[in-house]
PDB file of N, CA, C and O in Angstrom, chain B, residues numbered from 101:
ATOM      1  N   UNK B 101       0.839  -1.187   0.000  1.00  0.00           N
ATOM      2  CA  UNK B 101       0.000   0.000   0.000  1.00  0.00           C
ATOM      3  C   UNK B 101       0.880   1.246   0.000  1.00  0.00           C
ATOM      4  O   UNK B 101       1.841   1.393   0.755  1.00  0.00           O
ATOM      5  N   UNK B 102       0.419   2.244  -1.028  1.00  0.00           N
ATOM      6  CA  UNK B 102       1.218   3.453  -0.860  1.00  0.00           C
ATOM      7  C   UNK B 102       0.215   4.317  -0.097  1.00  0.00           C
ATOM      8  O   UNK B 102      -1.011   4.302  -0.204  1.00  0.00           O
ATOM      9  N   UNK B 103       1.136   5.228   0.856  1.00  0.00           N
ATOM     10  CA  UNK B 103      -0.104   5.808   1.740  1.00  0.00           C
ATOM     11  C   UNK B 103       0.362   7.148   1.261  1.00  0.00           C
ATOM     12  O   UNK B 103       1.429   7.481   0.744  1.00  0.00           O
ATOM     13  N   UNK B 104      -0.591   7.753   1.530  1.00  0.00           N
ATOM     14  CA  UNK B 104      -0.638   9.997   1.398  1.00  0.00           C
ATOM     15  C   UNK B 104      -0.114  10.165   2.837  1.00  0.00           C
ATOM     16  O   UNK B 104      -0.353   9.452   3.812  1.00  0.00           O
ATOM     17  N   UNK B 105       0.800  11.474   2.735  1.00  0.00           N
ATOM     18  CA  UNK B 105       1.134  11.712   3.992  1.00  0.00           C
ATOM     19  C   UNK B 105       1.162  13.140   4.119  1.00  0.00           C
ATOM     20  O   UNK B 105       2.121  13.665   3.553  1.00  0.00           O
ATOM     21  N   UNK B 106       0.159  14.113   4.865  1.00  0.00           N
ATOM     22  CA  UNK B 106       0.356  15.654   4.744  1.00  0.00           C
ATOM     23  C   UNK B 106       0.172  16.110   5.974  1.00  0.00           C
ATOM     24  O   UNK B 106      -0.497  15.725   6.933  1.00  0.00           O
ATOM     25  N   UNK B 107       1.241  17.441   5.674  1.00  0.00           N
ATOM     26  CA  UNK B 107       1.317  18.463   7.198  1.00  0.00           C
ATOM     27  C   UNK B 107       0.727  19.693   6.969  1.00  0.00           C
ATOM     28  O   UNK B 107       0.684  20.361   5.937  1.00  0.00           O
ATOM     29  N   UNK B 108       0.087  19.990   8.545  1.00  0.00           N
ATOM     30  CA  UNK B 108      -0.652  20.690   8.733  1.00  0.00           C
ATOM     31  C   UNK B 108       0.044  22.122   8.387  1.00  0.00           C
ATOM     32  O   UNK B 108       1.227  22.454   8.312  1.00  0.00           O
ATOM     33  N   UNK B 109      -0.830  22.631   8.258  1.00  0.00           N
ATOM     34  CA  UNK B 109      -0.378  24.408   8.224  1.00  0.00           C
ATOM     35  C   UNK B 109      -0.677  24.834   9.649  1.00  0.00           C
ATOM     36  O   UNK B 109       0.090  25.699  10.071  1.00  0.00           O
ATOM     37  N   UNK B 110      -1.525  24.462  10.400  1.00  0.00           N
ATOM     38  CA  UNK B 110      -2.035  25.122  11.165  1.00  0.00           C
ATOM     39  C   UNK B 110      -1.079  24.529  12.077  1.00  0.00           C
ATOM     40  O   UNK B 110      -0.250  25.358  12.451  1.00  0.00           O
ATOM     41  N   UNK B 111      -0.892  23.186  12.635  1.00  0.00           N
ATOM     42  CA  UNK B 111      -0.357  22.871  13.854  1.00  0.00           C
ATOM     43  C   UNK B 111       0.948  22.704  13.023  1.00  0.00           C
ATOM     44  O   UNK B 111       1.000  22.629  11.795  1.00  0.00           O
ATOM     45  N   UNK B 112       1.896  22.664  13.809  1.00  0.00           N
ATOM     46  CA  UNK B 112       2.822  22.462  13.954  1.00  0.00           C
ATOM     47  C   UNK B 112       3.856  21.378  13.652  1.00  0.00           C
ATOM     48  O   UNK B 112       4.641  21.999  14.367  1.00  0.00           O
ATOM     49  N   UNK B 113       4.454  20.509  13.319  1.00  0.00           N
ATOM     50  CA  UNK B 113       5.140  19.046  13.696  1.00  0.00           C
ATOM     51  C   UNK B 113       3.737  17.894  13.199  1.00  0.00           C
ATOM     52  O   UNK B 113       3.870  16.679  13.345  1.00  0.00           O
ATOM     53  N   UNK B 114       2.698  18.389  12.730  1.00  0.00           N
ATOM     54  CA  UNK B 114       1.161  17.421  12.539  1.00  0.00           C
ATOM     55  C   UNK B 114       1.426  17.049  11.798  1.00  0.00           C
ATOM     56  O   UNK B 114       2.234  17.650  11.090  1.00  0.00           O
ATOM     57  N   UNK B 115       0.883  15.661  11.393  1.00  0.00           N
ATOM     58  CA  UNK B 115       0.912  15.291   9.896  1.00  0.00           C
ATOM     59  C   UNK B 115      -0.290  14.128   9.710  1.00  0.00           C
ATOM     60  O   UNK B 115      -0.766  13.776  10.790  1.00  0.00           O
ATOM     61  N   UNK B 116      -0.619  13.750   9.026  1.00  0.00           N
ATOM     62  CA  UNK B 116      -1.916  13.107   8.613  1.00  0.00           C
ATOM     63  C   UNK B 116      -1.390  12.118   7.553  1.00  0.00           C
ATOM     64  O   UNK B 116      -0.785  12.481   6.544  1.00  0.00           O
ATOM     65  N   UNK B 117      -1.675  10.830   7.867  1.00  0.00           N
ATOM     66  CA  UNK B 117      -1.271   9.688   6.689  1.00  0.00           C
ATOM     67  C   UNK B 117      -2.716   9.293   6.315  1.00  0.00           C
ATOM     68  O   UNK B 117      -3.519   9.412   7.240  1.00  0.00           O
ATOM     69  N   UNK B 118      -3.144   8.900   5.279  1.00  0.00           N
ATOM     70  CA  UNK B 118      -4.292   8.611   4.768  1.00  0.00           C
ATOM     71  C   UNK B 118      -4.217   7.161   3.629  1.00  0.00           C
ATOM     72  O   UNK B 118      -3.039   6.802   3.596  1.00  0.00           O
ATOM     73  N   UNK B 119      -4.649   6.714   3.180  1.00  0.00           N
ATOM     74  CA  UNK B 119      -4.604   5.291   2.600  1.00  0.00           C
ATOM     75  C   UNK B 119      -4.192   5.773   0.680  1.00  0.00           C
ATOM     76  O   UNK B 119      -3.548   5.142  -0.158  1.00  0.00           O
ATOM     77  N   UNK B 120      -4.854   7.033   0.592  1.00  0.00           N
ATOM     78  CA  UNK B 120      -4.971   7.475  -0.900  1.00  0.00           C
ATOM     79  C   UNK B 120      -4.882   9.144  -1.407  1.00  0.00           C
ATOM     80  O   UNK B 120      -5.813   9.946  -1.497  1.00  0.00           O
ATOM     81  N   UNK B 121      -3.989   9.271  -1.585  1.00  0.00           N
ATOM     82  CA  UNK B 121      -4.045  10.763  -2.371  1.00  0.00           C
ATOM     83  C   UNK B 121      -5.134  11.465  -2.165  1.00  0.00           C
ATOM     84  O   UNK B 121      -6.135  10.907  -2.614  1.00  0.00           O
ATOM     85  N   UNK B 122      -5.315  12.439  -1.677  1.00  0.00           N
ATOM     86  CA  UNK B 122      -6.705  13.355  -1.911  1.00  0.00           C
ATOM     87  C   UNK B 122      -8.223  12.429  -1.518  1.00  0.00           C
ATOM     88  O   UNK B 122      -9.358  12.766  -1.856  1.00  0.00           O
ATOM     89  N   UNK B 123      -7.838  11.185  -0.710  1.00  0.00           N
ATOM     90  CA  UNK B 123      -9.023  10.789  -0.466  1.00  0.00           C
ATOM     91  C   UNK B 123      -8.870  10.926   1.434  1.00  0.00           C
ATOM     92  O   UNK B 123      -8.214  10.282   2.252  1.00  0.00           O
ATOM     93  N   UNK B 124      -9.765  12.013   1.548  1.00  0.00           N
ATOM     94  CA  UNK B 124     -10.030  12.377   2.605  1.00  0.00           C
ATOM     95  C   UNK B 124     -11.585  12.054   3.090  1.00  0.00           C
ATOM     96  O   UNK B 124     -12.108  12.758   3.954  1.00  0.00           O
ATOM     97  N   UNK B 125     -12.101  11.241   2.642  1.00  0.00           N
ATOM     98  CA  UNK B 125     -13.414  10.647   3.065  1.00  0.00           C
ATOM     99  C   UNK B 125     -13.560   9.699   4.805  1.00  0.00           C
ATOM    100  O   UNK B 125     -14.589   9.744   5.479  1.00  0.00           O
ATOM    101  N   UNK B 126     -12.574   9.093   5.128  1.00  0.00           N
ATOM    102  CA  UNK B 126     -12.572   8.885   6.410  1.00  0.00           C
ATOM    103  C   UNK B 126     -11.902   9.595   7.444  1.00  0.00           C
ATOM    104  O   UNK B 126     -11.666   9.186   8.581  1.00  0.00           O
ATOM    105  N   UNK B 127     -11.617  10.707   6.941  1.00  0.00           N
ATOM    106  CA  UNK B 127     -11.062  11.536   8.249  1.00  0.00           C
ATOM    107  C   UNK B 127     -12.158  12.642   8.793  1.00  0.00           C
ATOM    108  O   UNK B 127     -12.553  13.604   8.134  1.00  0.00           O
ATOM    109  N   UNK B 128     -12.526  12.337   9.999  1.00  0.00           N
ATOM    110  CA  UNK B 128     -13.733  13.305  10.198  1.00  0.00           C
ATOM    111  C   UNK B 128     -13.397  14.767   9.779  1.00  0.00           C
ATOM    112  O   UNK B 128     -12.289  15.298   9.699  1.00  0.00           O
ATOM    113  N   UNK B 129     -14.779  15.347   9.503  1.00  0.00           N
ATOM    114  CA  UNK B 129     -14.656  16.486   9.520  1.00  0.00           C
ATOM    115  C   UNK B 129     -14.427  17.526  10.292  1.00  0.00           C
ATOM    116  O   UNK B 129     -13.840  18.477   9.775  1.00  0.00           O
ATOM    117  N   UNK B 130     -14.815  17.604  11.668  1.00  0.00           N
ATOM    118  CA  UNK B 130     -13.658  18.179  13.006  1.00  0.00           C
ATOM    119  C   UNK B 130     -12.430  18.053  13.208  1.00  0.00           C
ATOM    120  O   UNK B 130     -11.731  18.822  13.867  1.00  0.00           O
ATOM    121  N   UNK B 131     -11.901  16.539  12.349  1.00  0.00           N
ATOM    122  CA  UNK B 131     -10.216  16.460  12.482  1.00  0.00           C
ATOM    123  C   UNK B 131      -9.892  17.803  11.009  1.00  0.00           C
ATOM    124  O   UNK B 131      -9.304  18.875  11.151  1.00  0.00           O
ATOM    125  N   UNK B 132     -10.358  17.379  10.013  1.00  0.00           N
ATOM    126  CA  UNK B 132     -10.180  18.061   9.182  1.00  0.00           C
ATOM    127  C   UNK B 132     -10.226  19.996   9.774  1.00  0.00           C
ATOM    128  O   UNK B 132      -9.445  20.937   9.635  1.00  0.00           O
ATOM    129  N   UNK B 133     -11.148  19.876  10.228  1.00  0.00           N
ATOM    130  CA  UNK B 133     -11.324  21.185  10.402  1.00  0.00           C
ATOM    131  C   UNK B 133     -10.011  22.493  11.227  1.00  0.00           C
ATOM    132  O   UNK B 133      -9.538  23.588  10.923  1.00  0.00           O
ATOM    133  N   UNK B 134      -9.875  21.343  12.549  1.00  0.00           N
ATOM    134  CA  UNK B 134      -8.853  21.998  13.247  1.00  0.00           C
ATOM    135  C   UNK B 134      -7.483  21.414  12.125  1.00  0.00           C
ATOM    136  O   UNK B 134      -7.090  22.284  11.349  1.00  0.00           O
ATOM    137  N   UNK B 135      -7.054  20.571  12.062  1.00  0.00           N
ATOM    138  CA  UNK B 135      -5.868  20.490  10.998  1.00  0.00           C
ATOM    139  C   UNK B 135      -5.676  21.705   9.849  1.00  0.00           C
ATOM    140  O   UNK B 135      -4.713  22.438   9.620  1.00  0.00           O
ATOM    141  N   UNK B 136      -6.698  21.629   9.368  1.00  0.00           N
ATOM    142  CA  UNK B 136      -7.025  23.290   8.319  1.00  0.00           C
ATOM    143  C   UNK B 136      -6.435  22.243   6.760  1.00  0.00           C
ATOM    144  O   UNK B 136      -6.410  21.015   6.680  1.00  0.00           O
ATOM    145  N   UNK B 137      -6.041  23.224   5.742  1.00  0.00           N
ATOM    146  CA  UNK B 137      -5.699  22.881   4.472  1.00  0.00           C
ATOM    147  C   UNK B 137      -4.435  21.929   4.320  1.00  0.00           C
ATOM    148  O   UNK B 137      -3.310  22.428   4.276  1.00  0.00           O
ATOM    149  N   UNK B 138      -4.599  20.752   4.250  1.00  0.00           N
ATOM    150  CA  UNK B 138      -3.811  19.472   4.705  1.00  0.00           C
ATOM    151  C   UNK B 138      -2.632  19.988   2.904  1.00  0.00           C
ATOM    152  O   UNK B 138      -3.246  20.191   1.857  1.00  0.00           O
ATOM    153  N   UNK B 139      -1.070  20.096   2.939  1.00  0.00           N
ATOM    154  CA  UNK B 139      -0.147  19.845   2.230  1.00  0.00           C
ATOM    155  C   UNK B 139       0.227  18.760   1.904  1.00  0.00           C
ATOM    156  O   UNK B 139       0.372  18.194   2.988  1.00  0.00           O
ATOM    157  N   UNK B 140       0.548  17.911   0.967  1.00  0.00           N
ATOM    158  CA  UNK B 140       0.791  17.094   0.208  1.00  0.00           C
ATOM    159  C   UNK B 140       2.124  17.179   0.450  1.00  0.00           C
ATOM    160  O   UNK B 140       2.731  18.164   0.027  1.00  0.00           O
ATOM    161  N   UNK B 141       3.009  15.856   1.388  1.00  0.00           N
ATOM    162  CA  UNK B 141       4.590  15.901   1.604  1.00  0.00           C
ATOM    163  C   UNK B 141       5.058  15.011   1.289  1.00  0.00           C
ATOM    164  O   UNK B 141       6.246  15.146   0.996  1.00  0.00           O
ATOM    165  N   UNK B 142       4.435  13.545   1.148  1.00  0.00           N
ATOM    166  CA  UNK B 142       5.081  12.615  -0.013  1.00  0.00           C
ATOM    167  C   UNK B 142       3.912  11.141   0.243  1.00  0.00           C
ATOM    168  O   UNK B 142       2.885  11.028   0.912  1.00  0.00           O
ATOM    169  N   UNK B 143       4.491  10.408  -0.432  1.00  0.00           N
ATOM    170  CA  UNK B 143       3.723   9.607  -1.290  1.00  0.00           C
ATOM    171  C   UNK B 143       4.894   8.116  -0.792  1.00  0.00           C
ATOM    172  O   UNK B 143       5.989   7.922  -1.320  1.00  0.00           O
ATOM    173  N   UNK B 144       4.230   7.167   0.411  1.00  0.00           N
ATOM    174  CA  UNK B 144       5.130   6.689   0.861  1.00  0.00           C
ATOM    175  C   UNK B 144       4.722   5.397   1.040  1.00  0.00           C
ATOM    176  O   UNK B 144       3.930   5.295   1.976  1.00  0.00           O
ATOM    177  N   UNK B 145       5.072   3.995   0.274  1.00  0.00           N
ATOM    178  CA  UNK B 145       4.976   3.299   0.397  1.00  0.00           C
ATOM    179  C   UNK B 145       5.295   2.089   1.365  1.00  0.00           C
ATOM    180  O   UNK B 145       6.036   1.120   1.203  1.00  0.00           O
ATOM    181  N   UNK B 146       4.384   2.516   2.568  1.00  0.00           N
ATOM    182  CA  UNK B 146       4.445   1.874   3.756  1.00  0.00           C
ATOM    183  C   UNK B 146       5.089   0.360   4.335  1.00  0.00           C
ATOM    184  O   UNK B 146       5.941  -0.007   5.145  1.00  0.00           O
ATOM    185  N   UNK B 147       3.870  -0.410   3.141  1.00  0.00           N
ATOM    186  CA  UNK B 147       4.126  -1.709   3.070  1.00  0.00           C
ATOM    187  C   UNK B 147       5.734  -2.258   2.779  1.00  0.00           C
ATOM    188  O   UNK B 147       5.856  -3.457   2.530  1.00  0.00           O
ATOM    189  N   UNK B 148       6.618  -1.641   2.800  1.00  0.00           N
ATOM    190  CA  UNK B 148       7.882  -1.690   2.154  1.00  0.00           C
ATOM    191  C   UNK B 148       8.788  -1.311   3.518  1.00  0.00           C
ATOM    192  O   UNK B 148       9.988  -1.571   3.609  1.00  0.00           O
ATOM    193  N   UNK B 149       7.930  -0.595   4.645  1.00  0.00           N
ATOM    194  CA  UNK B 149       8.788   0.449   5.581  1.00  0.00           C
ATOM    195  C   UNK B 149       9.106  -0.700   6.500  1.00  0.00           C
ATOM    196  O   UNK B 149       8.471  -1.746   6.368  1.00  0.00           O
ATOM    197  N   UNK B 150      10.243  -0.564   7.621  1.00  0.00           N
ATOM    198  CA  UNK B 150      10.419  -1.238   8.870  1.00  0.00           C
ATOM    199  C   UNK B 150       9.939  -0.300   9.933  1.00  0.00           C
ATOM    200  O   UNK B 150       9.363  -0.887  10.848  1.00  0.00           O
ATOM    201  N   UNK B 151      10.013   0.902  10.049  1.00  0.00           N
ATOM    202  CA  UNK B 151      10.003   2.020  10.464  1.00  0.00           C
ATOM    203  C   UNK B 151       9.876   3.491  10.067  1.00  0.00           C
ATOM    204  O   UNK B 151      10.163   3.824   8.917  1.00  0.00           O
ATOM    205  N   UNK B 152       9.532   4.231  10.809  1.00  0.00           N
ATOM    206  CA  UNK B 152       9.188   5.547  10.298  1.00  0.00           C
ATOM    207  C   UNK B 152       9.921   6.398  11.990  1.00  0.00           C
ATOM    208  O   UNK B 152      10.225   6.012  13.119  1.00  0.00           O
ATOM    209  N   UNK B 153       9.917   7.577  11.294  1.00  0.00           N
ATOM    210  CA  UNK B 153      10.905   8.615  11.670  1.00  0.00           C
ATOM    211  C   UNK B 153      10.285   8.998  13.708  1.00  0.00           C
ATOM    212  O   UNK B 153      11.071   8.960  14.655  1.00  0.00           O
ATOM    213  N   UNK B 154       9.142   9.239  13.802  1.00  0.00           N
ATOM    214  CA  UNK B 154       8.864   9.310  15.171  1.00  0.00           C
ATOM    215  C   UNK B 154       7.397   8.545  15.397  1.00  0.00           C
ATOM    216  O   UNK B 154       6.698   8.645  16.405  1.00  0.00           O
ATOM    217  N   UNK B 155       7.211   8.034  14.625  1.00  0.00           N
ATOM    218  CA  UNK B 155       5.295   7.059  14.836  1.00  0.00           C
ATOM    219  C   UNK B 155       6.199   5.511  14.190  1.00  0.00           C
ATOM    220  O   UNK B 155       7.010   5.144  13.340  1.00  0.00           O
ATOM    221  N   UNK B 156       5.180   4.932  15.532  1.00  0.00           N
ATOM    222  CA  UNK B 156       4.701   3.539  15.060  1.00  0.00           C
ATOM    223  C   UNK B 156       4.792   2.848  14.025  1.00  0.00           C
ATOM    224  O   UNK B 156       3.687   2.524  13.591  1.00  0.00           O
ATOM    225  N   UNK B 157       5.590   2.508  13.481  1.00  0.00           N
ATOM    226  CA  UNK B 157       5.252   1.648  12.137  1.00  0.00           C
ATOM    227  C   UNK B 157       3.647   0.495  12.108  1.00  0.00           C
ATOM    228  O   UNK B 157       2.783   0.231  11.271  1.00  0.00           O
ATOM    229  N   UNK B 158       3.865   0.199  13.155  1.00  0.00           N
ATOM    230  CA  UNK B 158       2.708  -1.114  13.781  1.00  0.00           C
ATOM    231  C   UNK B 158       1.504  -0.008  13.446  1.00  0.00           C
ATOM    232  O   UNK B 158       0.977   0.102  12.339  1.00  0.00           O
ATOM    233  N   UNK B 159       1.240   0.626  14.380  1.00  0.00           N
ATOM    234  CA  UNK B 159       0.560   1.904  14.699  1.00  0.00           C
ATOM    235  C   UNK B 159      -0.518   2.281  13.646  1.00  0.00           C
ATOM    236  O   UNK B 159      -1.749   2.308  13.639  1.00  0.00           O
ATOM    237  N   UNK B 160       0.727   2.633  12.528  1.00  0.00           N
ATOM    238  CA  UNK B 160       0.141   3.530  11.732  1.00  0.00           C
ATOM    239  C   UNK B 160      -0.657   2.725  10.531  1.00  0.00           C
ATOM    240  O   UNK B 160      -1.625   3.068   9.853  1.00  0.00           O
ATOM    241  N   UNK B 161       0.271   1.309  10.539  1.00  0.00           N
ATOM    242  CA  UNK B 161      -0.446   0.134   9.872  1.00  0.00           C
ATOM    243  C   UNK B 161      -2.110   0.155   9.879  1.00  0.00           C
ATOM    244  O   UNK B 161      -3.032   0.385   9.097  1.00  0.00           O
ATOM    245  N   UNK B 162      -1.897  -0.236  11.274  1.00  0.00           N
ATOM    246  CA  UNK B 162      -3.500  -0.320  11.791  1.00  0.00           C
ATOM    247  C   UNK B 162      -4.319  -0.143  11.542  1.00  0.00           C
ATOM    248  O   UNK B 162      -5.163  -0.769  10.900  1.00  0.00           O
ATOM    249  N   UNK B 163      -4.265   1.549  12.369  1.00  0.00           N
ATOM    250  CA  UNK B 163      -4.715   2.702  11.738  1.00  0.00           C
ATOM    251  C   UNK B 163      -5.163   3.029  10.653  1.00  0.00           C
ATOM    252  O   UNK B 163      -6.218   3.663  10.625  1.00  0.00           O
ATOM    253  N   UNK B 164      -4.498   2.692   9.470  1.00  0.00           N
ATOM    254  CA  UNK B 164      -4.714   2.983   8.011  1.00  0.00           C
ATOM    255  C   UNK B 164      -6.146   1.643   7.706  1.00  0.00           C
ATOM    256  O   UNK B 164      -7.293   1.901   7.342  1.00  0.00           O
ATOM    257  N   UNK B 165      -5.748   0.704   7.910  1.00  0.00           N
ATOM    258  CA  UNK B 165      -6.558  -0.379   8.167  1.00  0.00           C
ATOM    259  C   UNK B 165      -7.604  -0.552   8.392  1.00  0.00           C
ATOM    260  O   UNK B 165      -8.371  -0.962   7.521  1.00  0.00           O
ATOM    261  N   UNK B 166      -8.070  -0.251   9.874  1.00  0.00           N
ATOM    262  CA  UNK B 166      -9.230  -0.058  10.382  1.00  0.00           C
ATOM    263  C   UNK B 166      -9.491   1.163  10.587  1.00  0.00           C
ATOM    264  O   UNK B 166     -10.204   1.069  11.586  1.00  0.00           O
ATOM    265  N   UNK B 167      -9.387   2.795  10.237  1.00  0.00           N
ATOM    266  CA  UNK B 167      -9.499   3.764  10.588  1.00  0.00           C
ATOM    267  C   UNK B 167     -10.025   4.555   9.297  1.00  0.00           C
ATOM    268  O   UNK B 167     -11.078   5.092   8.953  1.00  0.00           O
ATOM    269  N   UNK B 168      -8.641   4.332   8.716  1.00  0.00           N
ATOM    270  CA  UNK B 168      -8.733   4.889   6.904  1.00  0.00           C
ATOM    271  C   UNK B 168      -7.451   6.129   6.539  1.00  0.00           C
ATOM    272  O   UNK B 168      -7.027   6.532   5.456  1.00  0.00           O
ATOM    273  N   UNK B 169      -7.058   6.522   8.061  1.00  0.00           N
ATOM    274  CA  UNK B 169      -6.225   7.443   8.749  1.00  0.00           C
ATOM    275  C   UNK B 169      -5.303   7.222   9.608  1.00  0.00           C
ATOM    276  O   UNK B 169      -5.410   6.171  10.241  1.00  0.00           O
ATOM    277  N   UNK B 170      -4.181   8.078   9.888  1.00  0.00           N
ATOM    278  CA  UNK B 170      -3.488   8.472  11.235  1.00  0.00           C
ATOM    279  C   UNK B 170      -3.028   9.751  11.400  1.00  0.00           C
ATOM    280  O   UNK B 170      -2.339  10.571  10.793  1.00  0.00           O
ATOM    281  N   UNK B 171      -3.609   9.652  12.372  1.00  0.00           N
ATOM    282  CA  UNK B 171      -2.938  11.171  13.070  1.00  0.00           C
ATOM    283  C   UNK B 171      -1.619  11.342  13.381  1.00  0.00           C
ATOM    284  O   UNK B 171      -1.670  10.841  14.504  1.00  0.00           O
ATOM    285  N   UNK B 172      -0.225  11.736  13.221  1.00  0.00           N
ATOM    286  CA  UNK B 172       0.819  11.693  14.163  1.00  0.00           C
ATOM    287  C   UNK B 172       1.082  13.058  14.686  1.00  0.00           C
ATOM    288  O   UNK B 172       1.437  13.889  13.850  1.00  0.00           O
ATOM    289  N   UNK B 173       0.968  13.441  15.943  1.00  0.00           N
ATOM    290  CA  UNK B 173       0.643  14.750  16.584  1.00  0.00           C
ATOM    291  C   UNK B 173       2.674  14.676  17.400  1.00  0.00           C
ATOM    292  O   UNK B 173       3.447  13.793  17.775  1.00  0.00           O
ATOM    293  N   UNK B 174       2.678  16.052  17.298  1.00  0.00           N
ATOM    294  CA  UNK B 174       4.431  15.877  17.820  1.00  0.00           C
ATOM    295  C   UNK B 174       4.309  15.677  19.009  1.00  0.00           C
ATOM    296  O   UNK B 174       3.319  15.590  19.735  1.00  0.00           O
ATOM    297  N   UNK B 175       5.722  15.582  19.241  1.00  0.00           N
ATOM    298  CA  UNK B 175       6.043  14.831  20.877  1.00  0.00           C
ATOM    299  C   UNK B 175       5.919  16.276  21.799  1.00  0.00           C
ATOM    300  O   UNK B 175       6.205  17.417  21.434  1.00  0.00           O
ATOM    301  N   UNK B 176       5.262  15.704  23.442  1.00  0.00           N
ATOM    302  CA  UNK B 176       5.086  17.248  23.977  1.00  0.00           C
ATOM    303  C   UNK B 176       6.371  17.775  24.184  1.00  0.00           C
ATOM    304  O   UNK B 176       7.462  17.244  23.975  1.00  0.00           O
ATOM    305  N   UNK B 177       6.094  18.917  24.633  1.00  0.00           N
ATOM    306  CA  UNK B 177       7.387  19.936  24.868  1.00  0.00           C
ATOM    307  C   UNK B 177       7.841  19.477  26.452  1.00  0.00           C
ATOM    308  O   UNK B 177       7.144  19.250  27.441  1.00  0.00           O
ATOM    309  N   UNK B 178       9.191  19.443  26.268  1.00  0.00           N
ATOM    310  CA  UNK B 178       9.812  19.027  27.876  1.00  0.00           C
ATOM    311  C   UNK B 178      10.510  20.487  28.679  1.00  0.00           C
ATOM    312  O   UNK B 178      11.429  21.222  28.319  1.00  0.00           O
ATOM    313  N   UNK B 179       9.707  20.512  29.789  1.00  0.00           N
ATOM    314  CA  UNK B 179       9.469  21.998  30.540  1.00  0.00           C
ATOM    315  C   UNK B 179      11.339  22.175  30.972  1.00  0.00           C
ATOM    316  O   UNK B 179      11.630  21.349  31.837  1.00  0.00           O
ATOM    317  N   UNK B 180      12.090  22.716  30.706  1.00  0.00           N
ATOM    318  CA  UNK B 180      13.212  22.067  30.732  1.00  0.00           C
ATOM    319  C   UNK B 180      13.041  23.120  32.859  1.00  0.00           C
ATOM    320  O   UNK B 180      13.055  22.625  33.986  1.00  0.00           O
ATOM    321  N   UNK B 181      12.947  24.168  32.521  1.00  0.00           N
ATOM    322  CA  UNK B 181      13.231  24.625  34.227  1.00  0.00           C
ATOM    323  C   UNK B 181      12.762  24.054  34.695  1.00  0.00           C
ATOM    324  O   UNK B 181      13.413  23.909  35.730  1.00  0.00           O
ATOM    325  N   UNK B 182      11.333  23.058  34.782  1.00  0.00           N
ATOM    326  CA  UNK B 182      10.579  22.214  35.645  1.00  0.00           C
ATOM    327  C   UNK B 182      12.065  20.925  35.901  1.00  0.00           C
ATOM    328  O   UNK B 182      12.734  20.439  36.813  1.00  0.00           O
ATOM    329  N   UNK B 183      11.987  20.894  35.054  1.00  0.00           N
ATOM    330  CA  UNK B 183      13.304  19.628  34.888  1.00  0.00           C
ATOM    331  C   UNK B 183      14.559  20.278  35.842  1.00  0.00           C
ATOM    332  O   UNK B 183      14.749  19.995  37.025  1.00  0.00           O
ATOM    333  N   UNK B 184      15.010  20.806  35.384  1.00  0.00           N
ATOM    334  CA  UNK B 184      16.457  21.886  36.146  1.00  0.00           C
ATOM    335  C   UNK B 184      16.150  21.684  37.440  1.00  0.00           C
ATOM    336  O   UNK B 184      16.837  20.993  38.192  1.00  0.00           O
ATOM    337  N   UNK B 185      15.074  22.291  37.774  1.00  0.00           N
ATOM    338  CA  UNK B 185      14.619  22.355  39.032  1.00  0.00           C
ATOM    339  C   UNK B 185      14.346  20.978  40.232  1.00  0.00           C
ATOM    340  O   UNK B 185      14.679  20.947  41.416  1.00  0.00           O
ATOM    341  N   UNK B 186      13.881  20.296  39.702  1.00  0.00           N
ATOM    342  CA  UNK B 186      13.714  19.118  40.165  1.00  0.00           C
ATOM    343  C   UNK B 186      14.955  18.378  40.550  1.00  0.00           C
ATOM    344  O   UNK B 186      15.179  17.762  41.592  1.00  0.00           O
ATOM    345  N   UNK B 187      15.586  18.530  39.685  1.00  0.00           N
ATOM    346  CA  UNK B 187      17.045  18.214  39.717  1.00  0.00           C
ATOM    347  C   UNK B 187      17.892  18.266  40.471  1.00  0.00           C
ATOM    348  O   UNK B 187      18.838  17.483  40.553  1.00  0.00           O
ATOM    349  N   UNK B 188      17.558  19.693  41.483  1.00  0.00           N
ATOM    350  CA  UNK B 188      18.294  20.278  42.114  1.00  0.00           C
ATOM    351  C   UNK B 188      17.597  20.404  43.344  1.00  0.00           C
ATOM    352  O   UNK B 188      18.021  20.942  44.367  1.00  0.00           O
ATOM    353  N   UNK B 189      16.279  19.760  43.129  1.00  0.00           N
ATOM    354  CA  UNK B 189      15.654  19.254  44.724  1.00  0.00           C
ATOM    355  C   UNK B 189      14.614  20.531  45.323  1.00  0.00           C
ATOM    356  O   UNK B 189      14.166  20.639  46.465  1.00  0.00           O
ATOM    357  N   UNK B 190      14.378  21.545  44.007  1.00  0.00           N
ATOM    358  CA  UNK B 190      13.453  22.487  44.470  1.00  0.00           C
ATOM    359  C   UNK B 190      11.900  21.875  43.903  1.00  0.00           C
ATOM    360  O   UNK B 190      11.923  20.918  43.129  1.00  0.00           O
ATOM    361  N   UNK B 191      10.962  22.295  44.202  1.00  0.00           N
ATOM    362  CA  UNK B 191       9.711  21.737  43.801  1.00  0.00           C
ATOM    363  C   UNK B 191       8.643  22.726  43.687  1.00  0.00           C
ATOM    364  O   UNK B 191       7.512  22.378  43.349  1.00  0.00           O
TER     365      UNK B 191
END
């Protein structure tokens, strides 16, 4: 399977894998909505992959599978002074 894979304009690090080019029929329309005008970033033939760059390979399989979609939303932000701090035994 070659899957569609596009990033958001609106968020950030977002990206949206879909089963088919321009077929956006199983991605709700509230996902669609907050995502905004989905970019076209490549054309990636999954079935071929061991892995992918920060999502699931398993995951996204699935997903595509039983869903029609995947979401991959970026990793959260790490509070680094919360961190520093802790570190150093303040709270």
């Amino acid at each position: 399977m070659i899957c569609a894979v596009y990033k958001s304009l609106r968020k950030a690090d977002t990206y949206l894998f879909i089963k088919q080019k321009d077929k956006f029929e199983d991605v709700p329309k509230s996902l669609l909505d907050v995502f905004g005008q989905p970019k076209l970033v490549m054309l990636l033939p999954i079935e071929k992959r061991d892995h992918l760059g920060f999502a699931d390979i398993n995951k996204v399989k699935a997903a595509l599978a039983e869903q029609g979609f995947y979401l991959q939303l970026p990793p959260p932000q790490i509070n680094l002074l919360k961190q520093h701090l802790q570190s150093n035994g303040v709270s």
